[in-house]
N, C-alpha and C positions, 0 to 999 in steps of 0.2 A: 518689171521693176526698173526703176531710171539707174544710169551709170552711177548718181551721186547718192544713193543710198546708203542711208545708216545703215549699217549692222549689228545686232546685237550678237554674237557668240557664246555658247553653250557648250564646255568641255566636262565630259565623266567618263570619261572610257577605264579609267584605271582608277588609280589611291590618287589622284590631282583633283581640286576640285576649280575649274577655270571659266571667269567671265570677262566678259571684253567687247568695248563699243569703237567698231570701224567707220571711218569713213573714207573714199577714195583721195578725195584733195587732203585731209587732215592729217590721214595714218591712224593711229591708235588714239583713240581720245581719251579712255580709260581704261585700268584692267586691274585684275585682282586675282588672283593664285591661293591657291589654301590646298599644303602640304601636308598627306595624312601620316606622321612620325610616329603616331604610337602603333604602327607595324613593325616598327626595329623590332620591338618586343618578342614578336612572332618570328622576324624573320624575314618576313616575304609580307605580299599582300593577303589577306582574309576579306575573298569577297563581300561576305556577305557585310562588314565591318564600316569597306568601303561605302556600300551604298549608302550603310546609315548614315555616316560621316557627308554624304552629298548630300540627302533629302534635311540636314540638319542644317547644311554650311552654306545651298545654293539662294534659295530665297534673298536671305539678309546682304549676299553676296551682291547679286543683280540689284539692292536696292543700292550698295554702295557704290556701284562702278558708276551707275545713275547720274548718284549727286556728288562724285568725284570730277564728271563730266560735263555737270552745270545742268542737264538734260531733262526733261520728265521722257516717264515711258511713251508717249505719245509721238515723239519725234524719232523712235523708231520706224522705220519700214520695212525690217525683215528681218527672223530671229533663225540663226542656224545653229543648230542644234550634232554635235556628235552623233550617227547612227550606227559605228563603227570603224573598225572593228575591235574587238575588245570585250570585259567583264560584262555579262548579258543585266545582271541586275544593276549595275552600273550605270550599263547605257540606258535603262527603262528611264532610270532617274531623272537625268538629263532631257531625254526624249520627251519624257511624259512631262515636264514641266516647261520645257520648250513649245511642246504642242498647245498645252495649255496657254500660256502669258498669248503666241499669237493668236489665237481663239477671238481671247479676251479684249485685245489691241483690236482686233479686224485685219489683221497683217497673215500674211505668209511664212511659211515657213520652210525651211532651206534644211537637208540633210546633208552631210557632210563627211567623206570619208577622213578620218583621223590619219593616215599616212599621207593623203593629198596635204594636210593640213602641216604638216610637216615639211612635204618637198615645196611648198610654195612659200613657207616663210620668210626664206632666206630675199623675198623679193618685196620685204619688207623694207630692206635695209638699203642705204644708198655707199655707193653705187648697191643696184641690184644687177644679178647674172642676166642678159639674153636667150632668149630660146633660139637652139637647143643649147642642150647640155645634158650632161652626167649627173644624175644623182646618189650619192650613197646615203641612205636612211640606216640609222645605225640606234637601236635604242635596246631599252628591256627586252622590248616580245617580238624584236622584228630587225633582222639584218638584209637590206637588200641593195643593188644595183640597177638604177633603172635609167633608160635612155628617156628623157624627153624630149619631143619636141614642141611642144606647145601645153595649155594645160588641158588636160585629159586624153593629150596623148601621148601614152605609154607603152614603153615596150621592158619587159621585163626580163634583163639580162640574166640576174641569179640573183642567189638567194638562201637564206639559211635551210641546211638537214635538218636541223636537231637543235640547240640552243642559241640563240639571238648572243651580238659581241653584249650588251648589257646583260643579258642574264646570266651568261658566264663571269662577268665582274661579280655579279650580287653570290652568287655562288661560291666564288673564288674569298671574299671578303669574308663570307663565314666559316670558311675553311681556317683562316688565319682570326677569327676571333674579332673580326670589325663589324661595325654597327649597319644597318641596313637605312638607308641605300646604298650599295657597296662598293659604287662607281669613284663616287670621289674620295672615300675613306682608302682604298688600294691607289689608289692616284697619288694619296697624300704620303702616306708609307712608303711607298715607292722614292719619294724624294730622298729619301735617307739611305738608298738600298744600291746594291751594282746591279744592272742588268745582265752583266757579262760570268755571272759567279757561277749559274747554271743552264744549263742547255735545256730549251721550249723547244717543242716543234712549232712550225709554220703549218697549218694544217691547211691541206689540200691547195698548197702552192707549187710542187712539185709535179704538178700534171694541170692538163688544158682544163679549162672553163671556169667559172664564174662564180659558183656555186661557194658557201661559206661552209663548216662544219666547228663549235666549237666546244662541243661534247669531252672531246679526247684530251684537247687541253686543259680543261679541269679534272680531268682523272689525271692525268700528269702531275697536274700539281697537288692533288690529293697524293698523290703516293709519295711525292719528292718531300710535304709536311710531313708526313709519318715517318719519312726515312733518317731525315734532319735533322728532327727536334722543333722547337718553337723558341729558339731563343731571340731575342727584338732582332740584333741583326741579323739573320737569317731570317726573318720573315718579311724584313724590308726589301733583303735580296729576292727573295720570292716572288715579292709584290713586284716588283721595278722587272725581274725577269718577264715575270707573266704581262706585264702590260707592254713592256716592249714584243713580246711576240704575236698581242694580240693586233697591236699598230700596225708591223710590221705586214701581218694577213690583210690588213685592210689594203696598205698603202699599196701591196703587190696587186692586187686583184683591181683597185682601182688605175693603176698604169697599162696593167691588160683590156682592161674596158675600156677608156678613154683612145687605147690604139685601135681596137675591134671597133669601135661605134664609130672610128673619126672625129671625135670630138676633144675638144681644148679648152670648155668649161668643168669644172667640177662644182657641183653645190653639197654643201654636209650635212644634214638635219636630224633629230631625234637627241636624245639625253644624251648618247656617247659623243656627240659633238660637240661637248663641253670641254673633253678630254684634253688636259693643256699640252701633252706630250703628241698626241695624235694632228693637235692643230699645226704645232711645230714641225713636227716629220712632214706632212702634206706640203706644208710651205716652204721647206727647204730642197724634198725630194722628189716631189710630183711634176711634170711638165705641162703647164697651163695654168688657169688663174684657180682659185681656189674662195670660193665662196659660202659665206656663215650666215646663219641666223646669231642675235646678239645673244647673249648666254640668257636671259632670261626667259627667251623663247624656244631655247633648247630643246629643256622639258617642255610635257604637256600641259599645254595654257589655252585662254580662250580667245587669244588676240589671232592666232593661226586659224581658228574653226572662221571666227568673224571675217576673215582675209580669203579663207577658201571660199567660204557663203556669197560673199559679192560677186566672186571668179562664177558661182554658180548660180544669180540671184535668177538667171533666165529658167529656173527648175523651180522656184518657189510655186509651193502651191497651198492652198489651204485644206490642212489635215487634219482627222480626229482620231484618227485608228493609230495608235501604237505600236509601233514597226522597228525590233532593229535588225543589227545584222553583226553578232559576233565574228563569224567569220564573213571576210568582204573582200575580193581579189583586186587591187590595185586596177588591174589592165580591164575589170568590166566597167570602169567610168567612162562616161561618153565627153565626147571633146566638146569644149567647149569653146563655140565660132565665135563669138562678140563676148571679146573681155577687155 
């Protein structure tokens, strides 16, 4: 596939339903997001809810990014598709309609891990970061620190025990009675709130390595609700506590990595780097430059899958079988020499 190929992008790994047409001189030519809300309901996501919500929303979607883009489907040349990792009925979704449209085009098609999609975003934007650098992926289902130095080569410093920093927000949020997704609802609250009223631990910053835990700080604050009451101010303190200490884990671990690796790039990606407080702390507190995806590519969208897919278009290949790969370890991607 030539350097100047179109991309089409294919995101479903979760409750996001994302399409997106790249090209390498252009950037984003189109994209479209379709947010599944009616899981506040529930709480959380409901897989099986999700899917339907893609197999209903993706079609109409790819027709609209099309002619948002001026394009017919024929001026594609390679359709990358999410294979992970992530919701399995999910990613079928995606997959299987990915695999299809190239079938049908005569085109290739591109699998694509959803965390790469994430660490390379930020190289969307200009300035973009040089390799190497520091990456912290911070979302719902996934907190990690990883070295790069190029793309697909990774080395994976740490990484979450037990709960990802976003899923202990979403957790934390319906502990206090706010709507799901509970990142920016605790964010919002927080504004109103002292961070200083009650004592967070920092978990697992009081000893060597890398590794996140953030299990305990949500039983923490489950117990400090039940202790306190629920009155607004106090739950504002709450919120502003808890999200300072959750920052605060980030911002330590990544001044320890950044020393350990040798490196004086930071890139931030996934949903928690939306976080207005966590963007502030990095940039006032962290030593080296500090680099973002814009906020709309935070979340999971399909302009990042289309962005990774070219970084991999040398893998395209023409498939029929349906493959994905819930669980998919970062560090088993192969690097990629001509990007």
């Amino acid at each position: 596939m030539q350097r100047n190929s179109t991309i089409l992008g294919i995101e479903t790994s979760c409750d996001e339903t994302g399409v997106a047409l790249f090209h390498p001189e252009a950037g984003i030519l189109a994209e479209a997001v379709y947010s599944q809300a009616d899981h506040a309901q529930w709480g959380g996501v409901v897989p099986e809810l999700a899917s339907r919500d893609h197999v209903r929303k993706l079609s109409p979607m790819i027709e609209s990014v099309m002619a948002d883009a001026g394009l017919g489907l024929d001026r594609v040349d390679g359709v990358a598709y999410t294979a992970g990792p992530g919701l399995a009925g999910a990613l079928l979704v995606g997959t299987a309609t990915a695999l299809g449209l190239a079938q049908s085009l005569g085109r290739p098609a591109i699998a694509v891990h959803h965390m790469e999609g994430h660490l390379l975003s930020p190289l969307l934007e200009n300035p973009s970061p040089d390799f190497p650098f520091l990456a912290l992926l911070v979302s719902g289902g996934h907190s990690m620190l990883v070295d790069v130095a190029g793309p697909g080569r990774y080395r994976l410093l740490g990484e979450t025990l037990d709960d990802a920093a976003g899923e202990a927000f979403d957790k934390t949020a319906r502990l206090l009675g706010l709507p799901y997704p509970g990142g920016p609802h605790v964010a919002r609250l927080a504004e109103a709130g002292d961070p200083k009223r009650f004592d967070f631990p920092r978990p697992m910053t009081n000893r060597p390595g890398l590794d996140f835990s953030f299990s305990g700080l949500k039983t923490h604050t489950r117990l400090l609700i039940e202790r306190t009451g629920d009155d607004d101010q106090t739950r504002a303190d709450i919120a502003a506590g808890f999200q300072e200490a959750v920052v605060d884990t980030l911002l330590i671990k990544c001044r320890r990595a950044l020393k350990e690796a040798r490196l004086e790039r930071l890139v931030i990606a996934g949903g928690v780097s939306a976080n207005t407080r966590l963007r502030q702390r990095l940039a006032a507190d962290l030593p080296g430059t500090v680099f973002y995806p814009r906020l709309s590519l935070c979340t999971d969208n399909g302009a990042m899958i289309a962005h990774a897919g070219w970084y991999r278009r040398s893998e395209a290949i023409h498939a029929t079988a349906v493959n994905v790969r819930p669980r998919w370890d970062l560090e088993e991607l192969a690097a990629v020499e001509d990007s």
